[in-house]
LUMFI-759843 format. One record per residue: y, z, x of N, C-alpha, C in turn; residue in one letter. Coordinates in pm, 1 decimal. Atoms other than C-alpha are relative to their C-alpha. Example, Ala and Ser with C-alpha at 12.3 -4.5 7.8 and 13.67 -1.06 7.14 Angstrom:
+----------+----------+----------+----------+----------+----------+----------+----------+----------+------+
|      n_Y |      n_Z |      n_X |     ca_Y |     ca_Z |     ca_X |      c_Y |      c_Z |      c_X | code |
+----------+----------+----------+----------+----------+----------+----------+----------+----------+------+
|   -119.0 |      0.0 |     89.0 |   -450.0 |    780.0 |   1230.0 |    120.0 |      0.0 |     90.0 |    A |
|   -119.0 |     -6.0 |    -82.0 |   -106.0 |    714.0 |   1367.0 |    109.0 |     73.0 |    -77.0 |    S |
+----------+----------+----------+----------+----------+----------+----------+----------+----------+------+
//
This chain:
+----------+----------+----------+----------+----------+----------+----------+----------+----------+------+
|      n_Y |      n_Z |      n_X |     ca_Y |     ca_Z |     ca_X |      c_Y |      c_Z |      c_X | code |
+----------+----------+----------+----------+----------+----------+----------+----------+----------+------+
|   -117.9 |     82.6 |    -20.0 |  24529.8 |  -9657.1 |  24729.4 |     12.4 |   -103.2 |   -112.1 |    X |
|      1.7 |     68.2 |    141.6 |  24441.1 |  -9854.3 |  24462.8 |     46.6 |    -20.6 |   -102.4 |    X |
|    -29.6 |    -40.8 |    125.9 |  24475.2 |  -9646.0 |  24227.0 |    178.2 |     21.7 |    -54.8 |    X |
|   -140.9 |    -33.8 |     -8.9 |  24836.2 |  -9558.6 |  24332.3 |     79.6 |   -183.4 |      3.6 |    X |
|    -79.1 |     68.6 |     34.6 |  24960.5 |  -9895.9 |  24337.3 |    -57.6 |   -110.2 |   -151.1 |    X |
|     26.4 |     41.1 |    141.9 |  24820.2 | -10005.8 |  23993.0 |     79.1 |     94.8 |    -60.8 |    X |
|    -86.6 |    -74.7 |     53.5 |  25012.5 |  -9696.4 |  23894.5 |    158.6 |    -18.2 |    -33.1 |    X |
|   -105.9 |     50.6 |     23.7 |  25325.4 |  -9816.6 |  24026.8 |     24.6 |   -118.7 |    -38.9 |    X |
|    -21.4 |    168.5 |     95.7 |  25301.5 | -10186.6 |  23862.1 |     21.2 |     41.8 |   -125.7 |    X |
|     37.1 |    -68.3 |    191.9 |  25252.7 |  -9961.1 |  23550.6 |    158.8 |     59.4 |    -64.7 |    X |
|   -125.1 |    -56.8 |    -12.4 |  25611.9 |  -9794.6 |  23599.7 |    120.9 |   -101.4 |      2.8 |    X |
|    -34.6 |    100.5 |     -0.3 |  25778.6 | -10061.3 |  23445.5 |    188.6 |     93.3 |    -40.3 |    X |
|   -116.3 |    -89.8 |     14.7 |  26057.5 |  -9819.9 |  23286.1 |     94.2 |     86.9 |    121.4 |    X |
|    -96.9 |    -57.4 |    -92.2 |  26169.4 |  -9655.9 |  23609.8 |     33.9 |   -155.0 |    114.3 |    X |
|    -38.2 |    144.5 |    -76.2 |  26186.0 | -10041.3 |  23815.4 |    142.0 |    -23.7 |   -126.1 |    X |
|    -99.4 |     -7.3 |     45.5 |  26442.9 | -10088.0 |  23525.7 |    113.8 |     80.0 |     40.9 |    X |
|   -134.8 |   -102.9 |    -10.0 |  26615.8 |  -9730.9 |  23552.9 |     15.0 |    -21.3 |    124.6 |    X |
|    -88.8 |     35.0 |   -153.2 |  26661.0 |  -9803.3 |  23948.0 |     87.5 |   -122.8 |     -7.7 |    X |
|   -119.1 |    204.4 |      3.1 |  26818.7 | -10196.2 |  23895.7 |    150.9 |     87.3 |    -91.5 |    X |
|   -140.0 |   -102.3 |     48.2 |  27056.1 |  -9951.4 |  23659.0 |     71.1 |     64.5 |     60.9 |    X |
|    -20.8 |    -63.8 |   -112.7 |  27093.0 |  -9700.7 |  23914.8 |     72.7 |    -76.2 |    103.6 |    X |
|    -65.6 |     62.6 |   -103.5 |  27206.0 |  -9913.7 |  24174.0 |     95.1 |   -117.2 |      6.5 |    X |
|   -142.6 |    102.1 |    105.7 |  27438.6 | -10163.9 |  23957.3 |     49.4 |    128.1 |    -12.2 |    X |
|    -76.6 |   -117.7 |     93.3 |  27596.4 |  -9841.2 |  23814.5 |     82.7 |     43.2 |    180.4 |    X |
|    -16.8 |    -20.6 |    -90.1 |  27587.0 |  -9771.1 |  24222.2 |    145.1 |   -107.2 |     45.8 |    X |
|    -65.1 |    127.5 |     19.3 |  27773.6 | -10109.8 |  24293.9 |    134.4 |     30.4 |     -6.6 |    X |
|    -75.6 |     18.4 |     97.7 |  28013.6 | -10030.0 |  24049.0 |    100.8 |    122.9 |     60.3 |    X |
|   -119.1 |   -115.4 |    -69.8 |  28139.8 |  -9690.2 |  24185.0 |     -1.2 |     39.5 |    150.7 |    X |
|    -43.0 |    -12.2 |   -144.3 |  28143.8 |  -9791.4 |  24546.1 |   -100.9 |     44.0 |    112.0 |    X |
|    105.4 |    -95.4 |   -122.3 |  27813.5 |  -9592.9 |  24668.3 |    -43.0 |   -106.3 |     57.3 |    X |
|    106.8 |     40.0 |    -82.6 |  27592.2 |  -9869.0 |  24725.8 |    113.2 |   -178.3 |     17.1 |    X |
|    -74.0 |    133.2 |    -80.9 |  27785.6 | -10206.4 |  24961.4 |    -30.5 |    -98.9 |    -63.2 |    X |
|     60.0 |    169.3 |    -24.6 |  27767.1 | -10572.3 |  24972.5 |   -123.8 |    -14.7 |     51.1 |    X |
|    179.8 |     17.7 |   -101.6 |  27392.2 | -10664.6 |  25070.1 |    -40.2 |     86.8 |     34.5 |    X |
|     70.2 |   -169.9 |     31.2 |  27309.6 | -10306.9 |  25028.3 |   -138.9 |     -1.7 |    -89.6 |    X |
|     32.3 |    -81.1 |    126.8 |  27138.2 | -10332.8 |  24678.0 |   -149.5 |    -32.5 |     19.5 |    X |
|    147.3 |      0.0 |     -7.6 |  26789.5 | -10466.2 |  24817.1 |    -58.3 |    131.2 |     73.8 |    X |
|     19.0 |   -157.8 |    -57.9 |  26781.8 | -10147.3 |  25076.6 |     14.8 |    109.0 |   -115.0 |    X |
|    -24.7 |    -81.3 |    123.3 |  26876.5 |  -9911.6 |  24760.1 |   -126.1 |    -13.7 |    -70.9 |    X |
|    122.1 |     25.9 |     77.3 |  26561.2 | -10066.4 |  24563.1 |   -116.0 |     67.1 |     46.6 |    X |
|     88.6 |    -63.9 |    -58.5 |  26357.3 | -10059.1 |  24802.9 |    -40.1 |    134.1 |     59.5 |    X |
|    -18.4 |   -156.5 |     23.3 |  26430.4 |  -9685.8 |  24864.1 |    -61.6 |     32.8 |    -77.1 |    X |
|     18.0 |   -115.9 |    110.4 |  26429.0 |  -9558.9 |  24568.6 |   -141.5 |    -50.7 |    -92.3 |    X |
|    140.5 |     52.0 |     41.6 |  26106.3 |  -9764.0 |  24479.5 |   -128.1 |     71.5 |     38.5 |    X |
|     89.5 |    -53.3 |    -59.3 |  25936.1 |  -9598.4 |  24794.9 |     -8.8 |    128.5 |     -7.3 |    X |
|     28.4 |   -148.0 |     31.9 |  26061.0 |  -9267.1 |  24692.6 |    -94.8 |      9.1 |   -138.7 |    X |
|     73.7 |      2.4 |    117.2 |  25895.3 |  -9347.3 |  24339.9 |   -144.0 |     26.7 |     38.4 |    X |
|    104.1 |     15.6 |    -48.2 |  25608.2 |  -9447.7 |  24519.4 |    -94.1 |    192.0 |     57.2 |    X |
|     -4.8 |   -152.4 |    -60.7 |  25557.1 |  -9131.8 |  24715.0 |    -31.7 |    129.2 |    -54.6 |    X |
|    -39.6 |   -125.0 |     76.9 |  25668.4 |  -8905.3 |  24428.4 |   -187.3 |    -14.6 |   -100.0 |    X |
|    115.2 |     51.6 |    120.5 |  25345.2 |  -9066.9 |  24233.4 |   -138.7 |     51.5 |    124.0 |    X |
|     76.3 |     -1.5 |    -52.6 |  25146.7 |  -9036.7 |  24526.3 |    -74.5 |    179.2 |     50.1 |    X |
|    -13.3 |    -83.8 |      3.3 |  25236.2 |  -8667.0 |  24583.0 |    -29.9 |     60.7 |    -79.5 |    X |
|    -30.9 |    -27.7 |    102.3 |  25236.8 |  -8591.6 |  24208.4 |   -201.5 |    -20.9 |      1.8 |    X |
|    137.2 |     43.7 |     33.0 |  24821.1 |  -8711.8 |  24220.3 |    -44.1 |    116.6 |     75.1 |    X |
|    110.8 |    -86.0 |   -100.5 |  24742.2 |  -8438.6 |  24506.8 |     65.0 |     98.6 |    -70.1 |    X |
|    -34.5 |   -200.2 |     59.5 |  24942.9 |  -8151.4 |  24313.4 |    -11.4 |    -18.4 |    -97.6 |    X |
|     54.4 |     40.2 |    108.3 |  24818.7 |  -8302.2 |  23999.5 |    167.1 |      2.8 |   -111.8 |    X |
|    -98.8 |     -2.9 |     83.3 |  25155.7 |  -8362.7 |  23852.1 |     31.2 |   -159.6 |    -41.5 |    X |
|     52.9 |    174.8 |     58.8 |  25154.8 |  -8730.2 |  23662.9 |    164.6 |    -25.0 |     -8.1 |    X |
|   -148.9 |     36.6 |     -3.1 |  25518.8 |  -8901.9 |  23694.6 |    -40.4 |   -137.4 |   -157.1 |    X |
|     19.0 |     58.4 |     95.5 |  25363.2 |  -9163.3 |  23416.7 |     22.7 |     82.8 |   -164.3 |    X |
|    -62.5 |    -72.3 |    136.3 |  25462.4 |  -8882.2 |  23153.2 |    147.5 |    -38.7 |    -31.5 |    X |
|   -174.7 |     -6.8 |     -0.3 |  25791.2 |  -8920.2 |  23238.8 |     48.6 |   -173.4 |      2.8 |    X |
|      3.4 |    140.9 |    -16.5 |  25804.3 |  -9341.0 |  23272.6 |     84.1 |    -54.7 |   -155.0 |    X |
|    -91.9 |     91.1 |    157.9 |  25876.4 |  -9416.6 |  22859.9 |    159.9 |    112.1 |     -4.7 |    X |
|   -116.4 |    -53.1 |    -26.0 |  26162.5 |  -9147.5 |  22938.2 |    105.5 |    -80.4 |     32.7 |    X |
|   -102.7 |    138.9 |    -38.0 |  26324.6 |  -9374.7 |  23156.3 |    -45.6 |   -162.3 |    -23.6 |    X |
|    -24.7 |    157.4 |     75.4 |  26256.9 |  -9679.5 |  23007.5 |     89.8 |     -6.5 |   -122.3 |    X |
|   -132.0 |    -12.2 |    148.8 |  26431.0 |  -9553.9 |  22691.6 |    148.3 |     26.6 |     54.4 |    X |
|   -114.5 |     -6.5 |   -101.0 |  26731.2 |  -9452.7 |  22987.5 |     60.2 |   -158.4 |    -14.0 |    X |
|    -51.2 |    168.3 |    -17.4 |  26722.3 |  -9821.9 |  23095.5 |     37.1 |    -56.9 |   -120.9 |    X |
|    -61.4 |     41.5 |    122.9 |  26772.7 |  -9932.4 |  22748.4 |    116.3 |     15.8 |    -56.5 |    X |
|   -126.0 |    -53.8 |     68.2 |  27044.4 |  -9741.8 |  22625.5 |    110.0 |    -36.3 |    103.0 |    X |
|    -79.1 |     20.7 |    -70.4 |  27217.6 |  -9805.3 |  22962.8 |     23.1 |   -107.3 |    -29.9 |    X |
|    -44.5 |    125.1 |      8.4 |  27143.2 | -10204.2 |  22868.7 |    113.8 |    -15.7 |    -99.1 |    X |
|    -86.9 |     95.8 |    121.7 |  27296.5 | -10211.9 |  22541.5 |    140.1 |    106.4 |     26.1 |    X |
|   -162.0 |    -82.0 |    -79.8 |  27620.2 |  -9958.0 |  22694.0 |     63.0 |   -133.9 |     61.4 |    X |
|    -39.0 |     89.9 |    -88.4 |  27630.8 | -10254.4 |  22950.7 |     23.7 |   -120.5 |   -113.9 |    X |
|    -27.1 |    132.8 |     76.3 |  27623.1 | -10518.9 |  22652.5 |     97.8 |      9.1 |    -56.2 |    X |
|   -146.5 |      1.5 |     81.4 |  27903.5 | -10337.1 |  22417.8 |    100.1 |    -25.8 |     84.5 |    X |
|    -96.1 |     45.1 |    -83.4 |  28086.8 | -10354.2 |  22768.7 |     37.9 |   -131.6 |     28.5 |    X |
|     -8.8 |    128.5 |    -62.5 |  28034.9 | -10694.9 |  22846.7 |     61.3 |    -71.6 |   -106.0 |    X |
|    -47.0 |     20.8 |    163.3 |  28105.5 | -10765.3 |  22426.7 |    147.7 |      9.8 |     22.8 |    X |
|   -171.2 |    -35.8 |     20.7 |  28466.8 | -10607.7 |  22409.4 |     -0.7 |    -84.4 |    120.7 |    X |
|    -68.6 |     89.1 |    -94.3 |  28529.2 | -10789.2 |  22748.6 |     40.0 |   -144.1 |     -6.9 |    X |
|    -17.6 |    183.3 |     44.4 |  28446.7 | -11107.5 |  22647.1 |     87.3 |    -32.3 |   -123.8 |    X |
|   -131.4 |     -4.8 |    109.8 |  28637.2 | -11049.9 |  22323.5 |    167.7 |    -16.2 |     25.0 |    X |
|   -181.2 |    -11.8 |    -51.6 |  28977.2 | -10936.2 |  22484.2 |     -5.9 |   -147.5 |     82.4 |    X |
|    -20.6 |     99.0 |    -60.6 |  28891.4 | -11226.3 |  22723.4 |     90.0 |   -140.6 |    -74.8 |    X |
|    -41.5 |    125.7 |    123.0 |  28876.5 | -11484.3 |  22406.9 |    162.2 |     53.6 |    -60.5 |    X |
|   -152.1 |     16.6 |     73.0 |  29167.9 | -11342.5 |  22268.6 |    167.7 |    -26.8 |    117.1 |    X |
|    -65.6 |     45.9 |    -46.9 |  29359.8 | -11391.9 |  22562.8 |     45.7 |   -134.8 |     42.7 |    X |
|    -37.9 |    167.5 |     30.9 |  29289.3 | -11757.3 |  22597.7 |     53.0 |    -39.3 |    -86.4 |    X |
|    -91.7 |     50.0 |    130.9 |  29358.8 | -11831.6 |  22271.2 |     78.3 |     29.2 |    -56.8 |    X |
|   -178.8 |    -23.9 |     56.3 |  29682.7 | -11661.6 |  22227.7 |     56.1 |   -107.0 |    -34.4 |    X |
|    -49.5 |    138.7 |     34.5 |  29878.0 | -11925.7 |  22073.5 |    -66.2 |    -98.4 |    -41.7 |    X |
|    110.8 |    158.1 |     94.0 |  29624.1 | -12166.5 |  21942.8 |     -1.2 |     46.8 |   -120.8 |    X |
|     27.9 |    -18.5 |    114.8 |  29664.0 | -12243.6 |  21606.0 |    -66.4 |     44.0 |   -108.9 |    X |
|    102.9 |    -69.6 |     62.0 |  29492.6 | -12041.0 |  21352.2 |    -85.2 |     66.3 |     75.4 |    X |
|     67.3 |   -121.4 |   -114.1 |  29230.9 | -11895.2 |  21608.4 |     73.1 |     59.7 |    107.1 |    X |
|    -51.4 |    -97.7 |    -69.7 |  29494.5 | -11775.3 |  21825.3 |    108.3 |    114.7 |    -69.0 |    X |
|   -124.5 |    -44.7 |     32.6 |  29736.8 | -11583.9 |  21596.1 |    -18.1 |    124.9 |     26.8 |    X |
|     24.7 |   -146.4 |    -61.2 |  29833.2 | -11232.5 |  21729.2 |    110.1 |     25.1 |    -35.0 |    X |
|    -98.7 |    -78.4 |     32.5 |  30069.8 | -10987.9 |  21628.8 |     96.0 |     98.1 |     89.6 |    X |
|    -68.1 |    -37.2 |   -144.3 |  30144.7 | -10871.0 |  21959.1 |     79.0 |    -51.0 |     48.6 |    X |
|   -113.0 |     36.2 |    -57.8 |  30412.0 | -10950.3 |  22204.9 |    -61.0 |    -44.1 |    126.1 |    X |
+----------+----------+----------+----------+----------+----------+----------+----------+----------+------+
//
């Protein structure tokens, strides 16, 4: 038992790809309001499980861990160019009309 939860402290890349998973969830309606700790904790205990399972049929889920950590990454900086252009169009909508930093060619 030990051994299995030193394993999962170690599975730092899939605790990322689930917080992704279940924002991404959020986002298209699957997972509610005051849902997203039940969702974690799920898909944490299925992790759990899958690691625990994976030790008696000798199949190692820590191969697969920098996989999704490089997932979670690419999803962050997706989520940053999103959040980027947003905040951009944002700024340019405030400052429509402000002198010199607002000038726009639009209507």
């Amino acid at each position: 038992m030990d051994a299995l939860m030193s394993t999962t402290s170690e599975l730092v890349g899939f605790g990322a790809l689930i917080a992704m998973l279940v924002n991404s969830g959020k986002s298209f309606g699957i997972v509610k309001d005051g849902e997203a700790k039940k969702w974690v904790t799920g898909l944490n205990i299925v992790l759990m499980l899958s690691i625990y399972f994976g030790g008696i049929l000798d199949f190692s889920v820590m191969s697969v861990d920098p996989a999704a950590g490089t997932l979670a990454e690419l999803a962050g900086v997706a989520f940053a160019l999103v959040a980027q252009l947003g905040g951009s169009s944002l700024t340019h909508i405030v400052m429509r009309g402000a002198p010199i930093v607002g000038a726009s060619h639009s209507q």
